[in-house]
C-alpha positions, 0 to 999 in steps of 0.5 A, spaced: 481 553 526 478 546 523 477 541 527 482 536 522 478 529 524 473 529 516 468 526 520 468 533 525 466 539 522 467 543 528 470 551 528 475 552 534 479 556 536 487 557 534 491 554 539 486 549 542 489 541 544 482 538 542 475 539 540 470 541 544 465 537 539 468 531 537 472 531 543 479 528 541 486 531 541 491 534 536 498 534 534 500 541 531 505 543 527 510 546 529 513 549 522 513 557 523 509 558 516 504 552 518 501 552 525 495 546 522 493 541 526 493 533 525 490 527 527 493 525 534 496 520 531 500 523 525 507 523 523 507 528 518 503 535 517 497 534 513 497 540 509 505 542 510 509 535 509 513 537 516 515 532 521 510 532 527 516 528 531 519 522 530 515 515 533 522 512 536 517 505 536 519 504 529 526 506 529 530 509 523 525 509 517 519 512 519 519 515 512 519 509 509 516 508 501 509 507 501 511 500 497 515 497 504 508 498 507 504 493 503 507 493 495 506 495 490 500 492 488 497 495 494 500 502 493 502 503 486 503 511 490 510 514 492 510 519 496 515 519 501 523 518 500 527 512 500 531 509 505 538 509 503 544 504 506 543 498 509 545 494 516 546 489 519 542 482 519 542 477 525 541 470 522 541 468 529 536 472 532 529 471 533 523 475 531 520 479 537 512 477 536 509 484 540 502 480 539 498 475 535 490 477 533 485 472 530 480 475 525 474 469 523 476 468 516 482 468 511 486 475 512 485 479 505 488 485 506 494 488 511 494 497 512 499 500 517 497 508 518 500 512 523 502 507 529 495 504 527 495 496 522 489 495 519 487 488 518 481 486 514 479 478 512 475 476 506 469 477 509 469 484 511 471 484 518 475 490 520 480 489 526 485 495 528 491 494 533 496 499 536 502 497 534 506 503 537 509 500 542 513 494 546 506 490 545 500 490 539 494 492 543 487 490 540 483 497 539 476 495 535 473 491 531 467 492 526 464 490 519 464 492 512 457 487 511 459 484 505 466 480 503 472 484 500 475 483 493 480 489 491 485 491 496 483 498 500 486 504 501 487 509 506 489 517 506 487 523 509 485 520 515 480 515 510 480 508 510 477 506 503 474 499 502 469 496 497 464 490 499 461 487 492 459 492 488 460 498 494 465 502 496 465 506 503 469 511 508 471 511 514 474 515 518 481 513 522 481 515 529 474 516 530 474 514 536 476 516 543 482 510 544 483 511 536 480 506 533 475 506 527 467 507 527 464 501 525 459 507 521 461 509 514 462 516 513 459 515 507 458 509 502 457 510 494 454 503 488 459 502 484 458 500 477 460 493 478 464 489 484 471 493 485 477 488 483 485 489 484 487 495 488 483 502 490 488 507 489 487 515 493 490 521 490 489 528 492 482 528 493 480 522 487 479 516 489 481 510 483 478 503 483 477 498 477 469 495 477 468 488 473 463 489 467 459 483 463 465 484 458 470 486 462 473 491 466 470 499 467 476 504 471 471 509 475 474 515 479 471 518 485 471 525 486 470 529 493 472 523 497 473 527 503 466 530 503 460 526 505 458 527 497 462 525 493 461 524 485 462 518 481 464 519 474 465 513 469 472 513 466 474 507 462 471 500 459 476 494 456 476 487 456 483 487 461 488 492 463 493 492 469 492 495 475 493 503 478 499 507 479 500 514 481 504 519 483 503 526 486 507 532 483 507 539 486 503 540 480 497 536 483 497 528 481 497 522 475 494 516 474 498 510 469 494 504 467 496 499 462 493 495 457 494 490 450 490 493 445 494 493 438 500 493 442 502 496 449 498 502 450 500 506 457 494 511 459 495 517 464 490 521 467 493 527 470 487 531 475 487 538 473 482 539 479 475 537 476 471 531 478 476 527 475 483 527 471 484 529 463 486 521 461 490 521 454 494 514 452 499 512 447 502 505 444 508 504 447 511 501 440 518 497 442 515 494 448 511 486 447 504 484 451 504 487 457 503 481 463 496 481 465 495 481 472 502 484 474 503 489 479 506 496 475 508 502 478 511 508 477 518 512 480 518 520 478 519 519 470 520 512 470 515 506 470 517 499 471 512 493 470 513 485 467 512 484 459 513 480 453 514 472 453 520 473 456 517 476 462 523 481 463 523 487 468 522 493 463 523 500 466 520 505 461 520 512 460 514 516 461 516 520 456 513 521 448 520 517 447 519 510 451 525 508 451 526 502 456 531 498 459 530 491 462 532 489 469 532 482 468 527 476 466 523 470 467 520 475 473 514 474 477 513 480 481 517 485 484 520 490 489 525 496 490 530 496 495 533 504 491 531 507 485 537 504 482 535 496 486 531 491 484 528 484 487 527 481 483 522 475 484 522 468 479 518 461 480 525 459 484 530 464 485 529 471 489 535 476 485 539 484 487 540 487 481 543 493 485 549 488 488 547 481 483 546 477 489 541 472 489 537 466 493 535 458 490 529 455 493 530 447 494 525 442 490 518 443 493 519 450 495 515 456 491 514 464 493 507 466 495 506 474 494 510 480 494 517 481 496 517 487 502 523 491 505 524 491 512 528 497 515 533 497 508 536 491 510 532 484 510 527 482 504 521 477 507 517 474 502 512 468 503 513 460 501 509 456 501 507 452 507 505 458 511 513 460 511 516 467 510 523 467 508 528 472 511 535 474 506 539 479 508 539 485 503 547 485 501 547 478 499 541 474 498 545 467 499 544 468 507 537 467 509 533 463 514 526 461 516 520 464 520 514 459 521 509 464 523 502 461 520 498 456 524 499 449 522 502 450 515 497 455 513 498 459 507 501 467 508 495 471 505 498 478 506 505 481 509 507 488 510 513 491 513 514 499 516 520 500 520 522 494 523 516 491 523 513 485 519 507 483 519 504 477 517 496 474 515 494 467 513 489 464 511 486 462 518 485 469 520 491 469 524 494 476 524 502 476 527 505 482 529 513 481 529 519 487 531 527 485 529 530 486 534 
């Protein structure tokens, strides 16, 4: 049996409770066919996808959608089921703050893995706290040694995370309590600064890289070796950011770019060092809006086109056929498949039940919406603000001042019934819905 922490490379035993080498303990997977062993801090079997057991401290939705946990620009990955079926919302309740953690520059970026957030400022500090129980407590701190420009990305008990023009592992729960070593697993040059969001399938790790003259995608291959491989992909002026997906089959890479029309790329990972990219114009559909998240949900990909701004939702098929969703939109998110929230300059809109918020004068949305525990939107304003509307009807809403002297919300994530927020102080609040 392997040890399943990557930085270990230790042979045990079948049956053993923790290495002997790096001296951290497992959780093993109770499935009959599987018996595998996973980091302690795992919900689901690495190698099988069966529940390790259910983590009651994040209540009903443990297997909420990658995109509740950070949006669809950070993720732009859909691995595990919707959360279906909506409950109550308390308007009167308070938020439960379980802790407040305070990072020397602006919150850049906001991860959530295994009972673990991942907090990262703009100039690379690393602050990671457990989140598991009635209280947040801090377990590490470290340095990136350089300032953080794209979103990063964790997988396979990685975190992935790019400073300037590099771009470095780190293993998750390297560390006796837990934590992350402040050493990289290993650490590869890009072929320029990393920008928008990094972008993990399978064993591939996806960025975007800014060139003299415009954007270059570069996929890593291997990333859970200590060698990885650099393979160059695409040069453009300009194309969106990364989706993905993982099929049975393997895994498919989509990116989108305004070329003579709208032209979709997919990069499907046939198992080599990197996937086989093929494109095609989408003919019906007008510019693509530049810098706005896309994302993909089964054979359906949604983005933001046209000068009319409207929410599309295209087939991948050869046919690309789309319908639109609505328009004059600035962002997005899912509640279900078939359920959007749609996010404009001054009003929040459900297409799944046609409800929708107004915001008053001097008011406007910082960010992307998330989707706390299947019944509650939150989304940032202005004045270091997160607006809170009830799922089923977005005209009953309240207000949570959680930032430090009005200071802007820079990242929101939610899993569960979690809602964290960073701002652009450094402040890091960790709240629970009662």
């Amino acid at each position: 049996m392997q040890c399943p922490y990557v930085d270990c490379d230790a042979t045990l035993p079948d049956g053993s409770g923790n290495c002997n080498k790096c001296l951290r303990n497992f959780k093993m997977c109770k499935a009959t066919s599987c018996g595998r062993a996973n980091r302690r801090f795992a919900r689901f079997c690495h190698a099988c996808g069966s529940s390790l057991g259910k983590d009651d401290s994040l209540g009903e939705n443990e297997n909420d959608w990658a995109m509740f946990q950070g949006g669809i620009q950070r993720t732009g990955l859909n691995r595990v089921p919707l959360t279906h079926g909506f409950s109550s919302f308390d308007r009167q309740s308070p938020l439960e703050t379980l802790g407040s953690f305070q990072l020397r520059n602006r919150c850049h970026s906001l991860l959530l893995s295994e009972g673990r957030l991942i907090a990262l400022s703009a100039n690379g500090e690393v602050l990671v706290v457990d989140v598991q129980g009635d209280t947040a407590n801090e377990i590490s701190r470290f340095s990136l040694g350089g300032e953080v420009f794209a979103e990063p990305a964790i997988a396979g008990g990685m975190l992935f995370a790019a400073t300037g023009d590099w771009i470095k592992a780190y293993a998750l729960g390297s560390t006796a309590d837990g934590g992350v070593s402040d050493a990289p697993y290993w650490q590869m040059q890009l072929t320029g600064r990393a920008r928008h969001s990094l972008l993990a399938v399978k064993d591939l790790l996806y960025c975007m890289t800014e060139q003299s003259d415009g954007t270059e995608l570069v996929a890593l291959s291997r990333i859970f070796t200590s060698n990885p491989k650099q393979t160059r992909m695409h040069r453009s002026p300009a194309f969106s950011p990364l989706a993905g997906k993982v099929t049975p089959q393997g895994c498919k890479v989509y990116f989108i770019e305004n070329r003579k029309g709208v032209t979709l790329y997919e990069i499907e990972h046939t198992g080599k060092d990197h996937g086989d990219m093929t494109s095609r114009t989408l003919n019906d559909l007008q510019d693509y809006a530049q810098g706005t998240p896309i994302c993909v949900v089964g054979g359906m990909l949604f983005g933001i086109f046209g000068k009319r701004k409207q929410l599309c939702c295209v087939r991948i098929s050869p046919d690309g056929k789309y319908e639109t969703r609505g328009e004059d939109v600035e962002t997005f998110a899912f509640a279900e498949i078939s359920t959007s929230i749609l996010v404009s300059s001054n009003w929040i809109a459900n297409t799944g039940n046609g409800t929708r918020g107004e915001l008053d004068a001097g008011e406007s949305y910082r960010g992307m919406p998330v989707v706390i525990g299947g019944s509650v939107v939150a989304v940032s304003l202005n004045g270091g603000m997160v607006r809170l509307y009830e799922l089923r009807d977005l005209s009953h809403s309240r207000n949570w001042q959680c930032s430090v002297n009005g200071s802007e919300v820079t990242a929101l994530i939610s899993a569960g019934p979690l809602l964290i927020v960073g701002d652009a102080r450094g402040k890091v609040t960790i709240a629970r819905f009662p």
